[in-house]
Backbone as a printed PyTorch tensor [residue, N CA C, xyz], in Angstrom:
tensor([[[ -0.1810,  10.9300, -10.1920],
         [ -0.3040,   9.5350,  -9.8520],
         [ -1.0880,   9.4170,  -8.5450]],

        [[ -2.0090,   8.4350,  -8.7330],
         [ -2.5660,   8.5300,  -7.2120],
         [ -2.0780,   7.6280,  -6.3170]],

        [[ -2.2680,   8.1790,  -5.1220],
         [ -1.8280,   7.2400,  -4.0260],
         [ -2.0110,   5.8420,  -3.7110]],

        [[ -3.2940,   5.6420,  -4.1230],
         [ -3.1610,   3.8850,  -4.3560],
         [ -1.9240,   3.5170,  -4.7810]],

        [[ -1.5210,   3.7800,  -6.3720],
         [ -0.8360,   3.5630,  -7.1830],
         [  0.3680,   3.4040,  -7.0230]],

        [[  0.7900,   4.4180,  -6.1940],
         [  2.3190,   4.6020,  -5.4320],
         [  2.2160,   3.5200,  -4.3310]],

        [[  1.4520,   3.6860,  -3.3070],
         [  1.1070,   2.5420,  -2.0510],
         [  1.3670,   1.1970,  -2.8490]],

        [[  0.4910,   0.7850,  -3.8660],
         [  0.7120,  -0.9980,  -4.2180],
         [  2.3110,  -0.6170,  -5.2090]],

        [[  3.3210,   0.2580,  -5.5470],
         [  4.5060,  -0.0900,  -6.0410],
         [  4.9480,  -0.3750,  -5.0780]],

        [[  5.1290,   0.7630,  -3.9450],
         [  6.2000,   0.5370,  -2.7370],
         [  6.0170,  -0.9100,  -1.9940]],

        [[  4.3730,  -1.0660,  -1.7000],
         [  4.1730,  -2.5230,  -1.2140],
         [  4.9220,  -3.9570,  -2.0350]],

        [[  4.9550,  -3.7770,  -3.3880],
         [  5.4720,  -4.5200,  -4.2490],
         [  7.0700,  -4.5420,  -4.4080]],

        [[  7.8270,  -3.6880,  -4.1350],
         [  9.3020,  -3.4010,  -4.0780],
         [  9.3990,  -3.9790,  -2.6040]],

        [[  8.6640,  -3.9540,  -1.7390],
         [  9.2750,  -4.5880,  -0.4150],
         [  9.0640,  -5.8270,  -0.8580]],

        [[  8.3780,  -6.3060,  -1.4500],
         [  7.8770,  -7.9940,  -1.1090],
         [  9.0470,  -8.8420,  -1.8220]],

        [[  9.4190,  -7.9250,  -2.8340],
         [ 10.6380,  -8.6820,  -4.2000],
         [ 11.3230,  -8.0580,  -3.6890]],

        [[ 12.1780,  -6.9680,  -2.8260],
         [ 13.4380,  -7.2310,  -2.4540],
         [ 13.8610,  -7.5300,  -0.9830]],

        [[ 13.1470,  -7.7990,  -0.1450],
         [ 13.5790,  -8.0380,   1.1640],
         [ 12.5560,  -9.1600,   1.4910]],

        [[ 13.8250,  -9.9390,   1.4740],
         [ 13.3510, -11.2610,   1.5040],
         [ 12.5780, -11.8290,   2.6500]],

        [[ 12.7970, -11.2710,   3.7580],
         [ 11.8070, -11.5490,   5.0270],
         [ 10.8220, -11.4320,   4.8100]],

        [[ 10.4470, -10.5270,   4.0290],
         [  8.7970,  -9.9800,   4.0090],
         [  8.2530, -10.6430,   2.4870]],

        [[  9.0990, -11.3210,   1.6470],
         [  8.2540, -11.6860,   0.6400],
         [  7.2460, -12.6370,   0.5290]],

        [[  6.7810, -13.7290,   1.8100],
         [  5.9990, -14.3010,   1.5750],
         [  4.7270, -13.9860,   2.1650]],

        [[  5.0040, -12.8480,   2.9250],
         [  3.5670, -12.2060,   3.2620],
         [  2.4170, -11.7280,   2.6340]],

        [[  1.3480, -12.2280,   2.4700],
         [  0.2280, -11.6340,   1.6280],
         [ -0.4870, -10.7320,   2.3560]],

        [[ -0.2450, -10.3260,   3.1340],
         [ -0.5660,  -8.5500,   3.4600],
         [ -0.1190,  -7.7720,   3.4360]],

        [[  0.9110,  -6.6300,   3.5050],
         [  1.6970,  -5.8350,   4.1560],
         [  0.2840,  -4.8450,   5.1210]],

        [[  0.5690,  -4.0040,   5.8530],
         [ -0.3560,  -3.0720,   6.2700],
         [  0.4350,  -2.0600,   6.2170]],

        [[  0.0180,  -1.3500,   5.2960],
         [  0.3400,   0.0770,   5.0770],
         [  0.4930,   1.5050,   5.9990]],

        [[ -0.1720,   0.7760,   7.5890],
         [  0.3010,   1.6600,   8.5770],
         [  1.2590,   0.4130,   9.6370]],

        [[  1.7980,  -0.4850,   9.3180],
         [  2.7170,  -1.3050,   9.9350],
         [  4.0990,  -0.1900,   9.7790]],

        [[  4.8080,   0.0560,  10.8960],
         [  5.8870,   0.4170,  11.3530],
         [  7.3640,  -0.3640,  10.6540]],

        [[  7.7180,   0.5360,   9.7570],
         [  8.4340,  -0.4010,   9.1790],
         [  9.6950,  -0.7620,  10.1900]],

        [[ 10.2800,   0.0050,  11.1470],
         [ 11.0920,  -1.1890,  11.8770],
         [ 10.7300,  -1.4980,  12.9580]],

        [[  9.6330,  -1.2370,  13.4070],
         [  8.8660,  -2.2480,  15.2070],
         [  8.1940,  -3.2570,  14.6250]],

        [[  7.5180,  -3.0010,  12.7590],
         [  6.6450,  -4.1770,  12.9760],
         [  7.4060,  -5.2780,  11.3740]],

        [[  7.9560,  -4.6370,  10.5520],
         [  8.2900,  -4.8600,   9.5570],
         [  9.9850,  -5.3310,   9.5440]],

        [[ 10.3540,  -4.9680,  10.4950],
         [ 12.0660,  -5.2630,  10.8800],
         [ 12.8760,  -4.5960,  10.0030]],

        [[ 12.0260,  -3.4570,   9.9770],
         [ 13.7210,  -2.6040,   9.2940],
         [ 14.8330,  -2.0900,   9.7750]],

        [[ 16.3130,  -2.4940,   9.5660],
         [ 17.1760,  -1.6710,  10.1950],
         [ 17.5660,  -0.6130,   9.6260]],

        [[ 18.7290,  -0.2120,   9.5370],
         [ 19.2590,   1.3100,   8.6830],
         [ 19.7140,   0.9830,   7.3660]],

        [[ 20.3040,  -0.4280,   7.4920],
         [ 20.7190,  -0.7640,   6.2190],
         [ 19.1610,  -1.2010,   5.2950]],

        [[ 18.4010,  -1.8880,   5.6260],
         [ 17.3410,  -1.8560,   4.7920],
         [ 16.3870,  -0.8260,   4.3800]],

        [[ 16.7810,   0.4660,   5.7730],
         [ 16.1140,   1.6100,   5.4500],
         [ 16.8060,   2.0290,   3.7700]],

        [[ 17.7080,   2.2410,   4.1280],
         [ 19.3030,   3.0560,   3.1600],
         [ 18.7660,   2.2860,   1.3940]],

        [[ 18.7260,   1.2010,   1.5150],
         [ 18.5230,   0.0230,   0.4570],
         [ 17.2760,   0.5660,  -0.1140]],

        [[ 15.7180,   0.5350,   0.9820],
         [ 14.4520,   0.7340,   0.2840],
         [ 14.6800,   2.5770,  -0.1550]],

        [[ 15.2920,   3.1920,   0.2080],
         [ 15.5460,   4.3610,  -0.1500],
         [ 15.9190,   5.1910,  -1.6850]],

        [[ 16.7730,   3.7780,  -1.7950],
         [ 17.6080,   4.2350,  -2.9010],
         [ 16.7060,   2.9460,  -4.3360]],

        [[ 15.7800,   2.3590,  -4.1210],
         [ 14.9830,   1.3390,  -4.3070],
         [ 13.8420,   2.5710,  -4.9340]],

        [[ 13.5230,   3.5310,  -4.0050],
         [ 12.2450,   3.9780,  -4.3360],
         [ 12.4260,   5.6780,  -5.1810]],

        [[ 13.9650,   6.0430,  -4.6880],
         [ 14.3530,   6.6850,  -5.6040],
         [ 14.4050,   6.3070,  -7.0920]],

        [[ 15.0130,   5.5710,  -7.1240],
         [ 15.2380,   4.5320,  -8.6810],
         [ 13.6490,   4.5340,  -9.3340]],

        [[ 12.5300,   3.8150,  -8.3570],
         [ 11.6590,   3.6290,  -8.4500],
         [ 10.5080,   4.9260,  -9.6590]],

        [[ 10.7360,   5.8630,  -8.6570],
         [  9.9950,   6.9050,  -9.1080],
         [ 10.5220,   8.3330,  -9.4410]],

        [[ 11.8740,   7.9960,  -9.6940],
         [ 13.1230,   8.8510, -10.5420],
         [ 12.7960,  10.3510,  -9.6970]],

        [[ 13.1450,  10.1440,  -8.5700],
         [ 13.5050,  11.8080,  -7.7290],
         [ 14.4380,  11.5020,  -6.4150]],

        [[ 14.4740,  12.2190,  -5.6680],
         [ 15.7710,  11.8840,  -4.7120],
         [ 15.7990,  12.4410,  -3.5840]],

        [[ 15.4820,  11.7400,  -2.1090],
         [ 15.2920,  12.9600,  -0.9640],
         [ 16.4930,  13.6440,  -0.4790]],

        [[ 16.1000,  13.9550,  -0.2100],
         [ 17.3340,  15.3060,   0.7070],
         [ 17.4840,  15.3410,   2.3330]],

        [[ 18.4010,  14.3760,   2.0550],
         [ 18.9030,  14.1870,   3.8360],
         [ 19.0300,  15.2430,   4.6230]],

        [[ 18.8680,  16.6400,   4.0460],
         [ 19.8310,  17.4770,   5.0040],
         [ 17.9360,  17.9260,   5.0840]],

        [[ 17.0270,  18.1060,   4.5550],
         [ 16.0340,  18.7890,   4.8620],
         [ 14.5920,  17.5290,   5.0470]],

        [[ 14.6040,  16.3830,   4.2940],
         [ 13.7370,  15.4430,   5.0040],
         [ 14.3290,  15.3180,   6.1710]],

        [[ 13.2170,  14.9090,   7.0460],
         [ 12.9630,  13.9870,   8.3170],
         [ 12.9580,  12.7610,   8.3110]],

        [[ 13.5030,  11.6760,   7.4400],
         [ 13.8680,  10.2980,   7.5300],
         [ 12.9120,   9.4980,   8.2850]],

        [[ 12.8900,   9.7950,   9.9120],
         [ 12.4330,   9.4570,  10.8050],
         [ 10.8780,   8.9510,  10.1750]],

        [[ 10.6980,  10.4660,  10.0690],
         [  9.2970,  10.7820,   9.9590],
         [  8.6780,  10.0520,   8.7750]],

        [[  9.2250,  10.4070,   7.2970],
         [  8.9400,   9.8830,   6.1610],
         [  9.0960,   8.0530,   6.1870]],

        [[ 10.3600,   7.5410,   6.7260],
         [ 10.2590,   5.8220,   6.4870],
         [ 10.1260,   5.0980,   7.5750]],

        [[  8.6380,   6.1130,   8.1570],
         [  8.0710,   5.5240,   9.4660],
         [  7.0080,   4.1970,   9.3600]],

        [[  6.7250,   4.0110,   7.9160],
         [  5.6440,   3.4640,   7.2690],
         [  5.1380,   3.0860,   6.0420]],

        [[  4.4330,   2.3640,   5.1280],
         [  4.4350,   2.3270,   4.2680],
         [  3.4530,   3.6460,   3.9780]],

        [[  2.5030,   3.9600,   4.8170],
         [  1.5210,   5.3790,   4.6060],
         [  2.7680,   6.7750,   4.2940]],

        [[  3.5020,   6.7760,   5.4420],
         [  3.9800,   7.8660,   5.1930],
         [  4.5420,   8.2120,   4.2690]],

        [[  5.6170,   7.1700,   3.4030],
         [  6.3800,   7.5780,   2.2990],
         [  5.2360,   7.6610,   1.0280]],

        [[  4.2830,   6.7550,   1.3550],
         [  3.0000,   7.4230,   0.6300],
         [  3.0480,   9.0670,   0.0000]],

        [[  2.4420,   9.2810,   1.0460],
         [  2.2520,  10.6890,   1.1700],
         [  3.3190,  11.7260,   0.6360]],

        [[  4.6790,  11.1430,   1.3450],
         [  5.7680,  11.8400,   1.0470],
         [  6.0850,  11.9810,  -0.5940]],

        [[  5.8060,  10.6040,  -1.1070],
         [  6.0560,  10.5320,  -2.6940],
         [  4.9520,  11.0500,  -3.5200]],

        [[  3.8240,  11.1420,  -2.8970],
         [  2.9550,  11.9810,  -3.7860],
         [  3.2360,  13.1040,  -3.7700]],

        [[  3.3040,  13.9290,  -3.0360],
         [  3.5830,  15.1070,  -3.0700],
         [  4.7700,  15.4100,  -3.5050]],

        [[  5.9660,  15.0080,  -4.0730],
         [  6.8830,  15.0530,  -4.9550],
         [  6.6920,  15.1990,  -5.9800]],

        [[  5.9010,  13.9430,  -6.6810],
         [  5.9520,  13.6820,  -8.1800],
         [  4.3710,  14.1390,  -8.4710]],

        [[  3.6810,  14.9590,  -7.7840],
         [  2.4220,  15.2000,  -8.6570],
         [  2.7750,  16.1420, -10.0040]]])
């Protein structure tokens, strides 16, 4: 799957489930999802289990970096391609 492809789902799962952000017609894909996007832990936890569902695999708390991976809409990018290629 290419990364576009993954980028406009995840962009599309934020807009229909968190309602703050659904009337935005941009997202920016290097916007910070909680300095610029207002994510807390609970919406982290939510889009998590959202994008698991999403693209049927499952991270691993004890060996992802959280931090690192749902720093962005780019990063989990990246992170989910390289899963499901």
């Amino acid at each position: 799957m290419k990364e576009k492809n993954i980028e406009e789902r995840i962009i599309q799962i934020i807009k229909k489930q968190f309602i703050w952000l659904s009337s935005q017609e941009e997202i920016s894909v290097n916007a910070s999802l909680r300095n610029d996007l207002a994510f807390d832990s609970i919406a982290i936890v939510n889009l998590q289990v959202l994008l698991e569902d999403e693209f049927d695999f499952r991270f691993n708390p004890v060996v992802d970096d959280f931090s690192k991976i749902f720093y962005s809409i780019e990063t989990l990018t990246y992170y989910i391609s390289l899963l499901i290629e």
